[in-house]
C-alpha positions as CSV (number, residue, x, y, z in Angstrom):
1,X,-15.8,60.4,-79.9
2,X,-16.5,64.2,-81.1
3,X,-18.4,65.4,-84.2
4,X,-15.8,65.7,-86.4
5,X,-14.1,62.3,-85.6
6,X,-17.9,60.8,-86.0
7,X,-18.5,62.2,-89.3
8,X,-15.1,61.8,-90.6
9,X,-15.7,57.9,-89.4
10,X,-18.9,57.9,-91.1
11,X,-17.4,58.9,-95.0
12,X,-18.7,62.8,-94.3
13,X,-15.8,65.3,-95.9
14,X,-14.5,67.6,-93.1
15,X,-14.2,71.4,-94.8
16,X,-13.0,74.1,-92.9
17,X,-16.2,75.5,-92.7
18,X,-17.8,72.1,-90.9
19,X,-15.1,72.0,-88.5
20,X,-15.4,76.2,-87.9
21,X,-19.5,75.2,-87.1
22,X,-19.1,72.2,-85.2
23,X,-16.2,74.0,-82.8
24,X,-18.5,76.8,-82.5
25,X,-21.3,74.3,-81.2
26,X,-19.2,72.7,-79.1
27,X,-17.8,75.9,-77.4
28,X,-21.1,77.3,-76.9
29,X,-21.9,77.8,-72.8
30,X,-25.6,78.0,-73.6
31,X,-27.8,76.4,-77.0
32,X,-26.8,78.5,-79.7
33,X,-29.4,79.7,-82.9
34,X,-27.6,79.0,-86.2
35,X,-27.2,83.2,-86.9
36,X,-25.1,83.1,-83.5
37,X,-22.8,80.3,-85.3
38,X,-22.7,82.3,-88.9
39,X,-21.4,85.1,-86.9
40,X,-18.7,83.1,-84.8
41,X,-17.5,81.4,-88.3
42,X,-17.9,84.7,-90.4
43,X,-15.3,86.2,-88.0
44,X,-12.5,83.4,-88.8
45,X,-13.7,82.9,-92.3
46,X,-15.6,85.9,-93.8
47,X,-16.7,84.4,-97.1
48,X,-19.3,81.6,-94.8
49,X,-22.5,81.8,-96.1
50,X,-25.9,80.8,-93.3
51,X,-26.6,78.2,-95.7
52,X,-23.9,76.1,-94.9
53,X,-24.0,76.8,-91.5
54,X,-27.8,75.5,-91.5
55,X,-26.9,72.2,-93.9
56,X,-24.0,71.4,-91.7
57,X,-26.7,72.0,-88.3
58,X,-29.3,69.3,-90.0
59,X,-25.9,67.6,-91.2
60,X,-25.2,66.4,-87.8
61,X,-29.7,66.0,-86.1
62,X,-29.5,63.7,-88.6
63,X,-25.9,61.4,-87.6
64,X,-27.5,62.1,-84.0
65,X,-24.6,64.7,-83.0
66,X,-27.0,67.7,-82.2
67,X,-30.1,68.6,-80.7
68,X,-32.2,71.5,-81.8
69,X,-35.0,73.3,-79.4
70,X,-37.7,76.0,-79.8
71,X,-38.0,77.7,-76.1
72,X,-41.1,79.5,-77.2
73,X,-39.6,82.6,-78.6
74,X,-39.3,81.5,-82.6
75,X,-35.3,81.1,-82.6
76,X,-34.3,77.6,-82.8
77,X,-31.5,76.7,-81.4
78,X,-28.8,74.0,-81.0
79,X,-26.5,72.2,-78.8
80,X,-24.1,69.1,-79.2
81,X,-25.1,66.1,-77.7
82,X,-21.8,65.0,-77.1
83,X,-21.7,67.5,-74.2
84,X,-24.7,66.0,-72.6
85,X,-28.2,64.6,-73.7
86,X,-30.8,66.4,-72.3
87,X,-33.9,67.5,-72.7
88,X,-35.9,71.0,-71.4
89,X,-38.3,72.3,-69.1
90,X,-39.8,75.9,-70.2
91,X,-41.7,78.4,-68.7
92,X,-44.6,79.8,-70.3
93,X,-44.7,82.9,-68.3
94,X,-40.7,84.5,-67.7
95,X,-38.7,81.6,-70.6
96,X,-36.5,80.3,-68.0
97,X,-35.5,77.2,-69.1
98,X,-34.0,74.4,-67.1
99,X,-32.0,71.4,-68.3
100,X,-33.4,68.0,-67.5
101,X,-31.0,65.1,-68.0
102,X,-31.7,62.4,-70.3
103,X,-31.7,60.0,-66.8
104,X,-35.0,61.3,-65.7
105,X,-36.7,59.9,-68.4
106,X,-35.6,56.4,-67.7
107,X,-39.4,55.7,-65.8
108,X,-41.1,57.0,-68.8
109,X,-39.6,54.9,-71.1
110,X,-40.2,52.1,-69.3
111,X,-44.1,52.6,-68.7
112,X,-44.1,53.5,-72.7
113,X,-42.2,50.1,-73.3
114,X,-44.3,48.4,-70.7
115,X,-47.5,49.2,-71.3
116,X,-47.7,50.3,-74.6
117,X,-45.3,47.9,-76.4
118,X,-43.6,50.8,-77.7
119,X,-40.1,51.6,-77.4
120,X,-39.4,55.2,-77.6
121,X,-36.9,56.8,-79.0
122,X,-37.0,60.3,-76.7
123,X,-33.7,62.1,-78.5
124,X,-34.9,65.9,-77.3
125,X,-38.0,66.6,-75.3
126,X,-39.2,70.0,-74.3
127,X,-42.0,70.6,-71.5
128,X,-43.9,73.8,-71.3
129,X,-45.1,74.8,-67.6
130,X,-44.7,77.2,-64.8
131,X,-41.8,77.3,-63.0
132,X,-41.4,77.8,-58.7
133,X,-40.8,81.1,-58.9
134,X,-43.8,82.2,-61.5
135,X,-46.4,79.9,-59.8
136,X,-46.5,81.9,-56.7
């Protein structure tokens, strides 16, 4: 199901402006900040205003549609999880960071269900560490 058929499904109003955000999302090759989306929309509709853009953003964290992450750099940025759930390895010394599907946390949860009777709910993890080319 995409965003838009999701929300739609769920009673949310579909303006032009949600769909112009959520297609910008969507088309993104990379996680995109919420300026990057204002500009994409403000070229196909020039009276957008950021606020919208950054209601719609929390809009869909919340319905579980999209993913926000904080690489280090103070710029948050998004990405659909209907393209893939997945969460980040960062490094601290050159910013590269690496996508780590949701899969690879299937042994964690486990041990955290295990033994700690708790069932996590991992949506978006990010890991801070040195990658193979900055720890030589």
């Amino acid at each position: 199901m995409t965003c838009t058929t999701v929300l739609q499904s769920r009673g949310f109003r579909l303006t032009p402006q949600r769909i112009m955000i959520v297609e910008a999302l969507h088309s993104a090759n990379e996680h995109i900040s919420a300026e990057e989306i204002f500009k994409l929309v403000r070229e196909k509709y020039p009276f957008a205003n950021i606020s919208t853009v950054y209601r719609t953003l929390e809009l869909l964290k919340e319905q579980g549609l999209a993913a926000e992450i904080d690489v280090g750099d103070g710029i948050t940025r998004y990405h659909a999880l209907e393209n893939s759930r997945h969460h980040h390895l960062i490094c601290t010394i050159c910013g590269k960071v690496v996508d780590l599907p949701d899969q690879e946390l299937t042994p964690l949860r486990r041990i955290i269900e295990d033994d700690y009777g708790f069932k996590a709910d991992i949506k978006h993890l990010a890991i801070f560490g040195t990658c193979s080319k900055c720890k030589k």
